[in-house]
C-alpha positions in Angstrom: 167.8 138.5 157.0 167.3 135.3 158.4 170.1 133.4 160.4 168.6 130.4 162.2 165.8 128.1 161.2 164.5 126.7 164.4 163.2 122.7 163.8 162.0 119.4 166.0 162.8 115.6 165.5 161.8 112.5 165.9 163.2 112.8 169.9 161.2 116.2 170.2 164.4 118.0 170.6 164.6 121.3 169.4 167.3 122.5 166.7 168.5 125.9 165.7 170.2 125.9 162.3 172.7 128.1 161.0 171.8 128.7 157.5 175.0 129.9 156.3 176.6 126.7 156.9 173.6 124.2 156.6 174.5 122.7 160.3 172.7 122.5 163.4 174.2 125.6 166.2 172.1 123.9 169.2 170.2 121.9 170.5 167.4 121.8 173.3 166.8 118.5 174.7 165.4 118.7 177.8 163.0 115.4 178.3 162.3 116.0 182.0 160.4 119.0 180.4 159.0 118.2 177.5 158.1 115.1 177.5 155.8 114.0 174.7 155.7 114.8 170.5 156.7 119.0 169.6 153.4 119.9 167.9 153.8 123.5 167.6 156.7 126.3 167.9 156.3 129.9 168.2 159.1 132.6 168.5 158.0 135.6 171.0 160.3 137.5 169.2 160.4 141.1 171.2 160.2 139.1 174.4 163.2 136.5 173.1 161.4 133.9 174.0 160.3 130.2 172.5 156.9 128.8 173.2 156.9 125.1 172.6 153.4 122.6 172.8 153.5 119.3 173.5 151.4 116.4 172.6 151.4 116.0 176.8 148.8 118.9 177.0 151.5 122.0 177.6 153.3 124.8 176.4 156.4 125.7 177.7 158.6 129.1 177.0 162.3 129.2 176.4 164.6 131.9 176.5 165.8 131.4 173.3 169.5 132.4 173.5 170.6 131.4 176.9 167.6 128.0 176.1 167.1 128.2 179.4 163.8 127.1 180.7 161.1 130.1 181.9 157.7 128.2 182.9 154.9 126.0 182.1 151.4 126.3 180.7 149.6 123.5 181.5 146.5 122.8 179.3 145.4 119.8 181.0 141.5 120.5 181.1 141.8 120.8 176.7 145.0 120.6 175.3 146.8 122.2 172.5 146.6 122.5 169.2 148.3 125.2 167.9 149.7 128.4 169.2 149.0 132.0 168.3 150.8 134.8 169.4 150.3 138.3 169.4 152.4 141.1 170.6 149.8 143.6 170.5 146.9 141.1 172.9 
């Protein structure tokens, strides 16, 4: 069963919604760090983790529950467009 719905806005901060009761739990708004238009989310789900691309050319991974920040991909060279994840690669 699904629980939270995990969402960006217009200030590229990141929302986890409680489902239940149709309101936002937390949010991760951390502008030092991402610091340009969420294009892309993806949930490294048996790692707990968050991965998070930026129109500013990065990706950055979360720990999901504690949303504490973990490191930085930088894609400088090409960019990002979308992110694919795979447990098993």
């Amino acid at each position: 069963m699904i629980e939270t719905w995990v969402t960006t806005d217009k200030s590229n901060a990141i929302n986890a919604w409680d489902l239940e009761y149709q309101r936002i739990s937390w949010s991760l708004n951390d502008k030092e760090i991402i610091k340009n238009t969420v294009i892309d989310m993806k949930e490294l789900t048996h790692a707990k983790l968050i991965a998070i691309a930026s129109l500013d050319k990065k990706v950055t991974v979360w720990d999901f529950f504690t949303r504490t920040y973990i490191l930085t991909i930088d894609l400088t060279g090409g960019g990002v467009h979308h992110i694919a994840y795979s447990h098993n690669y």
